[in-house]
N, C-alpha and C positions, 0 to 999 in steps of 0.2 A: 430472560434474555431477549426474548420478542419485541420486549418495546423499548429496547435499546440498541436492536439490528435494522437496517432500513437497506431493502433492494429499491432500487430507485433507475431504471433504463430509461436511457435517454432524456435527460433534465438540459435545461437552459444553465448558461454560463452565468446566469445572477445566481442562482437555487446552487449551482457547484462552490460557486464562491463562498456565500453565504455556510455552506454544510461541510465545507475544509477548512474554513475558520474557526468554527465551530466542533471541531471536532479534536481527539482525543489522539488517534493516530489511523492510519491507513494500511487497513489488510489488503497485499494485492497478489491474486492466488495465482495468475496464470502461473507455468510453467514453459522454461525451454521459449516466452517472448520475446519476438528481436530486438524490440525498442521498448514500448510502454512508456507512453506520454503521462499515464497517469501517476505514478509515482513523483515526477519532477514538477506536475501540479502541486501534489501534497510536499514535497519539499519549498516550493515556494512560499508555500504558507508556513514555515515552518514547523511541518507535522512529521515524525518520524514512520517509514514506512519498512511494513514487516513483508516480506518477500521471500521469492523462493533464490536461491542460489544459483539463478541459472539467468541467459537471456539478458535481457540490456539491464536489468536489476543488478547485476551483479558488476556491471559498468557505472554504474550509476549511485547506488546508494552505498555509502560509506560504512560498513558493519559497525555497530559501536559509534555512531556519530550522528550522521544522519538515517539511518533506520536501524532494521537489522535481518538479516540473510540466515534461511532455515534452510535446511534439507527438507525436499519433498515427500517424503516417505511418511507414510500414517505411525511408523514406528516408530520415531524417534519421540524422544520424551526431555523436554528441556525446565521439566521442575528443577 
C-alpha cells in the first residue's frame, strides 16, 4: 500500500492539479469540519470523495453521486 499512499504537506497548486487528475478518488478524514475546500477541489476534477458524515462534507458531497459519506467510528464495517 506504501507506494500507492502519498502524504504530501503543503504542495503548489501545479503538483495539486496534476495529483487530482490523476488520481482515483479523495480520502478526506477530518471530522466535525466547517467547510473543507478540499473535497470541492477533488469534485472539480471530477473525483469522488469519501468523507465523514459530518461538517461541510455533508453539505457538499452528494452520497451516491458525487462521493460518499461514512460514519466515523472505527466500527463500522461497510463490506
Amino acid at each position: 500500500m506504501s507506494d500507492r499512499v502519498f502524504f504530501m504537506p503543503s504542495i503548489s497548486n501545479d503538483d495539486k492539479s496534476c495529483i487530482l487528475s490523476q488520481s482515483i478518488c479523495i480520502l478526506y478524514t477530518p471530522e466535525d469540519e466547517h467547510f473543507g475546500i478540499v473535497p470541492l477541489e477533488a469534485m472539480q476534477y471530477r473525483k469522488p470523495v469519501i468523507a465523514c458524515d459530518s461538517g461541510g462534507p455533508k453539505e457538499t458531497v452528494v452520497h451516491g453521486v458525487t462521493g460518499y459519506l461514512c460514519e466515523s467510528t472505527a466500527e463500522v464495517n461497510y463490506c
